[in-house]
N, C-alpha and C positions, 0 to 999 in steps of 0.2 A: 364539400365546400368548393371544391374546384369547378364542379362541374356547374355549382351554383351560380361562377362567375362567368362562366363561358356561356351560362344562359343568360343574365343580365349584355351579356357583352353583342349577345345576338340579337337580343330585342333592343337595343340601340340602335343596331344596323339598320332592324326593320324599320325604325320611328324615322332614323335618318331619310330614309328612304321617303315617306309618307311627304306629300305636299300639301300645301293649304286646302283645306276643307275648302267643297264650294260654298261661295257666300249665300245663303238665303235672305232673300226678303223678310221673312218672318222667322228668327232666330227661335228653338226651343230651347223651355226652360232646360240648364246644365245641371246638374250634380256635383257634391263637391268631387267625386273621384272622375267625373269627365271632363273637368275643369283643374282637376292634376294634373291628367292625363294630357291636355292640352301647353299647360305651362312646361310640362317637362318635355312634348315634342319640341317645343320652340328652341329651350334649352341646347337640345341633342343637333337640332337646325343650324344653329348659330355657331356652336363648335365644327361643324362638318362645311359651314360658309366661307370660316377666317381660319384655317389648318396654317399650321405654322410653317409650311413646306416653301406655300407664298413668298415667304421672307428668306429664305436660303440665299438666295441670288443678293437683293440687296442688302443683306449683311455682311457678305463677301467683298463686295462691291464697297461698302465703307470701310470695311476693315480694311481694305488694301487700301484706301486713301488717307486714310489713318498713320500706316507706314510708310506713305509714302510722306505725306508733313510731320513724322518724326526724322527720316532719314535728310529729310533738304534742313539745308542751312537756315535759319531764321534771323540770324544778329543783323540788327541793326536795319531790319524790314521794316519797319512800324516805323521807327523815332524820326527815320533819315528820308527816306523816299516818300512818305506820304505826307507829310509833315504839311508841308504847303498847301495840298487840295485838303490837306482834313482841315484846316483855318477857314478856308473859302466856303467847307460846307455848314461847319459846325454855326461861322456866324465871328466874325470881328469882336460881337462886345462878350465872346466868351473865353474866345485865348490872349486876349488884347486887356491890358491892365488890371489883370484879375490878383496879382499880387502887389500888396501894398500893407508896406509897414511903419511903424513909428520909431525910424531909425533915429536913437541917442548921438545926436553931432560932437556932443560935450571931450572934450580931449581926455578928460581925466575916467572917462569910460569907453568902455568896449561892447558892441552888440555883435551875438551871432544870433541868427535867426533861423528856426530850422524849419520847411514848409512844406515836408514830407506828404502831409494831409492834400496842398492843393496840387501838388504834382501827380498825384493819384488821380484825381476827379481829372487833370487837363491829360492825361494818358488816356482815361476811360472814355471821354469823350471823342479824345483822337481816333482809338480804335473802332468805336461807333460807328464812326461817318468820313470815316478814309478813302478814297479812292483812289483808280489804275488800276494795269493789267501787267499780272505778274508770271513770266513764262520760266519754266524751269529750262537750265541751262547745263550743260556738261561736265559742269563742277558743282553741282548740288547747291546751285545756289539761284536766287528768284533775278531773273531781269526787269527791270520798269520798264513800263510805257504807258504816259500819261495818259486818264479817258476817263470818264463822268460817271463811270459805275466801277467796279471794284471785281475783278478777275483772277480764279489763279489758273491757269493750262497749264497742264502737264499730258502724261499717256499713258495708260497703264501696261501692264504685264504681257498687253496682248495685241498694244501698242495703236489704243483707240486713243483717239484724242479726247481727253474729260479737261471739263471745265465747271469748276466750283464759282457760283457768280451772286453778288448780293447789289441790288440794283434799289435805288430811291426813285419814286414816280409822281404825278402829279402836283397839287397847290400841295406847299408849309405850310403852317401853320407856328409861328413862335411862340411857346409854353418857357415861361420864367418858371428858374425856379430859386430859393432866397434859400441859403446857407447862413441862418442867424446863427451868430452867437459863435462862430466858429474858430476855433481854436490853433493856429497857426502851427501843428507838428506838437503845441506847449512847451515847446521851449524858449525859450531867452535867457540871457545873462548879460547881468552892467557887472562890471568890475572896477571897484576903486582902486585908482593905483596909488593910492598915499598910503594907506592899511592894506591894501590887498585882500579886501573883504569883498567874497562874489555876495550876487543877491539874483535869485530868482522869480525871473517873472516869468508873466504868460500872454500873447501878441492877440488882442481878440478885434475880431475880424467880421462882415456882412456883406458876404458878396452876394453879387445878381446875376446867376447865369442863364443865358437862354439857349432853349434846342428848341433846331427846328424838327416839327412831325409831321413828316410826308402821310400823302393822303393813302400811298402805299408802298412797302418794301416788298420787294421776292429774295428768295434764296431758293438758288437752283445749284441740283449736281446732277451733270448730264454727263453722258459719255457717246461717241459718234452723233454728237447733235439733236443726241433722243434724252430731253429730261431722265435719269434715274426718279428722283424723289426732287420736290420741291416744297417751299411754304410760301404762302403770302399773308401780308398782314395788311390789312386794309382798317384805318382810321377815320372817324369822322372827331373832328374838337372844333367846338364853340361857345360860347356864352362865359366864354374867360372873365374873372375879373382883374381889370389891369394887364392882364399875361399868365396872370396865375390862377391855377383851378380850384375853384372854392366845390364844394362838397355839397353846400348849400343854392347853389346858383347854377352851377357848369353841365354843360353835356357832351357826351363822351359815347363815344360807337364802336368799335372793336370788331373785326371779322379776322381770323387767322384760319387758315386753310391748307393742310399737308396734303400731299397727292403722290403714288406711287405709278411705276407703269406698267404696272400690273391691274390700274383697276379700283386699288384702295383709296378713299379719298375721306377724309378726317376735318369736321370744318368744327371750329369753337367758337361763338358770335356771342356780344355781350353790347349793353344797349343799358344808357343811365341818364336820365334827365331829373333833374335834381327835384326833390318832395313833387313828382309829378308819376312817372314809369321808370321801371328798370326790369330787364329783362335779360337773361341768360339764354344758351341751349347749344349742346352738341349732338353733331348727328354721325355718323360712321356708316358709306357709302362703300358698297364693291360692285363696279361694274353697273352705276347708276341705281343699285336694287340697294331698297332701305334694310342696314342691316342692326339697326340700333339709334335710338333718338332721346333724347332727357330734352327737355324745356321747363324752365320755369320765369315765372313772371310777378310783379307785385304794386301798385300804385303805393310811393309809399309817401309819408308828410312827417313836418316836423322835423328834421332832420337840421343839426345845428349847421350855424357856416361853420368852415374849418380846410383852409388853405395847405394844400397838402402839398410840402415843400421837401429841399434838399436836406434841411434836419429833422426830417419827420422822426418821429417816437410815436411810436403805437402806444406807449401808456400814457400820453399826454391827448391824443385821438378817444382813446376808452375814457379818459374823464372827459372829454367833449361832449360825447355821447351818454356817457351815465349821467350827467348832469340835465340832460333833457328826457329823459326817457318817456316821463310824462307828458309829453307834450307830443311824443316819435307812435307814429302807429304805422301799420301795413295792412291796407285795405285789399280786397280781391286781388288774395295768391294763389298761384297756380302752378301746378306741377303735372308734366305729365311726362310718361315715357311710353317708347315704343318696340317690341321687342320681334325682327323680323315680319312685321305685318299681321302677325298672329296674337300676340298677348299685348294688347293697352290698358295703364295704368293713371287714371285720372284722380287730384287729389286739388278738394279747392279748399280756403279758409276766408269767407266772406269780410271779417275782420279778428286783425290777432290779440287786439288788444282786449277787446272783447272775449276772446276765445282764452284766454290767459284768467282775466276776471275769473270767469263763469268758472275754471278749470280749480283754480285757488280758491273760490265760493265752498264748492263741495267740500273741502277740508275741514271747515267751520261749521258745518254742521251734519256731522259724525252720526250724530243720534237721534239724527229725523229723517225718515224714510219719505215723508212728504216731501219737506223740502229737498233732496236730493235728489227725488225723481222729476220737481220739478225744474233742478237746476239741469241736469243731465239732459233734460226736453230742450231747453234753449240752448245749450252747449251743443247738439246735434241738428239744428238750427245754422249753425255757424259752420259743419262740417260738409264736406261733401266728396267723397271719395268711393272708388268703384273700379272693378276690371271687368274690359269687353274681349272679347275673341275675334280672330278671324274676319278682321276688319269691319266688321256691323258696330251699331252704338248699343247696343241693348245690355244694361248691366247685370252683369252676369249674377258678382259678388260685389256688394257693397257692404263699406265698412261704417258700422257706427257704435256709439258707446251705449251701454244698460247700465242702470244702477246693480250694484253689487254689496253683497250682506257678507259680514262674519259674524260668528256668535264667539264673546269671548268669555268662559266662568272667571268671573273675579273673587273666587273664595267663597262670597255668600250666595253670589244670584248670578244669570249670565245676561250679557248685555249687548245689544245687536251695534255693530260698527259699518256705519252706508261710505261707500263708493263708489265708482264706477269703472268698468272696463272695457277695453276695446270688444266687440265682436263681429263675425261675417257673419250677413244676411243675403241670404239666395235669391235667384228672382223667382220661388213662386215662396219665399214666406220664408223658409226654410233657417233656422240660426245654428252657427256652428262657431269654438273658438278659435281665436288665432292661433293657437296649438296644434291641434288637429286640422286647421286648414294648410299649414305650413309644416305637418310632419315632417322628416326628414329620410322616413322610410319608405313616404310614398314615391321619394324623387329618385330612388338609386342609382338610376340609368342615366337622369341627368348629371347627378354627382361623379361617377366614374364617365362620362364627357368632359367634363371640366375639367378633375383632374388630371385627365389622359393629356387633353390638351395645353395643359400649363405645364407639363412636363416637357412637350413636344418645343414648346416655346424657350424653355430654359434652357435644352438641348441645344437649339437652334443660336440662341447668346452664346454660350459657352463654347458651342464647339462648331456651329454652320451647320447642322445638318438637322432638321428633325427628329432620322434614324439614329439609332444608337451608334453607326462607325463618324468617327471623329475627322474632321478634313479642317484645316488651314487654308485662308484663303491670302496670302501676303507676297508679295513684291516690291523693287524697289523701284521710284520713278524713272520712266523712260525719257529722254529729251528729245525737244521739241523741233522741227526740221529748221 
């Protein structure tokens, strides 16, 4: 057994090793085991690309920032010093008359009013869009100096100047958003004073808050002036209704982007124009070389309006939605991903409503082999999905459904039951199951990559090191000259 794994262990090394195949012009038909064989190089590729070793440094690197903003003072950072620029940025009509109650004047009553609820949101929003530069000092605690982006300096252990910075860039945009029906903490209390009988009420409230959405935020942690690790988020919003983003109308762009300096670069992009496109896809870059991509896409229609606000409820969204279903489809979907430049995976659905139909058709009629291979023909009509290798388009396997028989003896006589199942078809004709196309004994080499490497990773959280010996990377902040 041992010696069984020391040989899996080696033929990983060799796969490791193996680079892309050159591309041919004219791809040859694959098999399905050279077409294993290819998905589990890429596999074993992709492990030996992203090693968990990579990340030792900047795990180090946050953890000691980490202790360092547990060891500094925090009181009274937020409430006191930023207070003012977070007003200016957040926006006048959101920190500015946002509480308002129906105070009882009446002598023979008493109101307390408890409004826990919007102290919360005007805190959350503070913290939000704060600004100044916050430098650590000699008695562990942050000094101000007022500036348009939001800084904290400090030096670590080895007395590099780091600096944690979250900065707002180009046009706002103001997005309302409506807090209906909102509930004031729930508390109140009148008290008569003739009986001394309390009564309880409850203070209900509609306020309009607006934030501004910069066209892009960064958050950077640098150390000697060299980024560590940063994000950006980059926004596009338009086609507001009034201020507020209808579901049914509005468009909405999203690009977020992590980058290490090391090479890693992580972007998530997401793209929604309302019963018109919407589009997803993240890609995972080292050192500019594609190391992993998902995309997908969908024309979709039908989609009810629905103003997505400060009291939103998902279960009052789901009956928005359920209530139109009929009328909501999703035309040409698309799905693709990309693994190391070597294994692509395309999967389209022409329409799903359709595709739903035809799929729930076959159930109804169980007991006709006609009709079920004729639904199953238009059902694969509406499919279209396939893997290429090696960067060519030529599909290797494609996936489509067959009608499929049981025989069932019902006591007196037996009786055939139609449906249908997924299968791989080869590109010279060739069919095989999803079963045996996805064994799991064909991939063993990729399996023990994966798991080697998620251990390596978990290693690396827990203790900074990949290797098995354990290191601490902590100190306390250094002050600033």
């Amino acid at each position: 057994m041992k010696k069984s794994i020391i040989g899996i262990l080696a033929l990983a090394g060799c796969v490791s090793v193996v680079s892309c195949s050159d591309k041919k012009e004219v791809q040859e038909d694959m098999t399905v085991a050279k077409q294993q064989s290819l998905i589990e190089r890429s596999v074993v590729d992709f492990t030996n690309m992203v090693p968990a070793r990579d990340f030792e440094e900047l795990r180090g690197f946050v953890f000691e920032v980490l202790g360092i903003a547990n060891d500094m003072d925090m009181s009274g950072l937020f409430l006191v010093d930023s207070l003012n620029s977070s007003m200016k940025m957040v926006g006048d009509t959101v920190l500015t008359d946002t509480i308002s109650a129906k105070i009882y004047e009446d002598l023979d009553y008493d109101c307390v009013l408890e409004s826990d609820y919007v102290a919360f949101v005007e805190t959350s929003l503070m913290l939000s869009n704060f600004t100044g530069h916050y430098t650590a000092t000699d008695t562990m605690t942050w000094a101000y100096t007022k500036a348009n982006d939001l800084q904290f300096i400090f030096k670590d252990s080895l007395d590099n100047v780091c600096v944690l910075k979250l900065a707002r860039q180009g046009k706002e945009v103001k997005l309302s958003s409506p807090n209906k029906k909102t509930y004031l903490g729930g508390t109140g209390y009148k008290r008569n004073v003739k009986d001394d009988t309390v009564y309880y009420t409850r203070t209900l409230m509609s306020n309009i808050y607006e934030v501004s959405i910069p066209e892009k935020i960064t958050v950077s942690l640098s150390r000697g002036k060299k980024d560590v690790v940063s994000a950006t988020v980059k926004t596009k919003l338009s086609k507001l209704s009034d201020g507020f983003f209808d579901i049914a109308t509005s468009k909405l762009g999203v690009e977020t982007t992590f980058a290490t300096n090391n090479g890693y670069k992580f972007s998530l992009s997401g793209d929604y124009e309302a019963n018109k496109a919407v589009s997803s896809g993240l890609t995972l870059k080292k050192s500019d070389k594609n190391v992993f991509s998902l995309n997908l896409s969908a024309n979709p229609e039908g989609i009810p309006a629905y103003e997505l606000s400060g009291d939103f409820e998902f279960s009052d969204f789901k009956d928005s939605i359920y209530s139109c279903l009929d009328s909501m489809n999703a035309k040409k979907v698309y799905l693709s991903g990309n693994l190391m430049n070597e294994v692509k995976f395309v999967g389209s659905i022409s329409d799903i409503q359709k595709y739903l139909e035809l799929s729930d058709s076959v159930r109804k009629v169980v007991n006709s082999e006609v009709k079920t291979k004729a639904i199953v023909n238009e059902l694969n009509k509406t499919l279209n999905a396939y893997i290429c290798f090696d960067g060519a388009d030529k599909k290797q396997a494609k996936l489509v459904f067959e009608p499929d028989c049981d025989v069932n003896y019902n006591g007196s006589y037996y009786e055939e039951m139609w449906s249908f199942k997924p299968v791989i078809v080869l590109a010279d004709g060739t069919r095989t199951s999803i079963k045996e196309f996805f064994d799991t004994e064909q991939y063993q080499v990729a399996v023990i990559a994966i798991t080697r490497m998620l251990n390596q990773y978990s290693r690396v959280i827990r203790t900074g090191s990949a290797s098995r010996r354990r290191i601490l990377l902590t100190a306390p902040a250094r002050v600033i000259d």
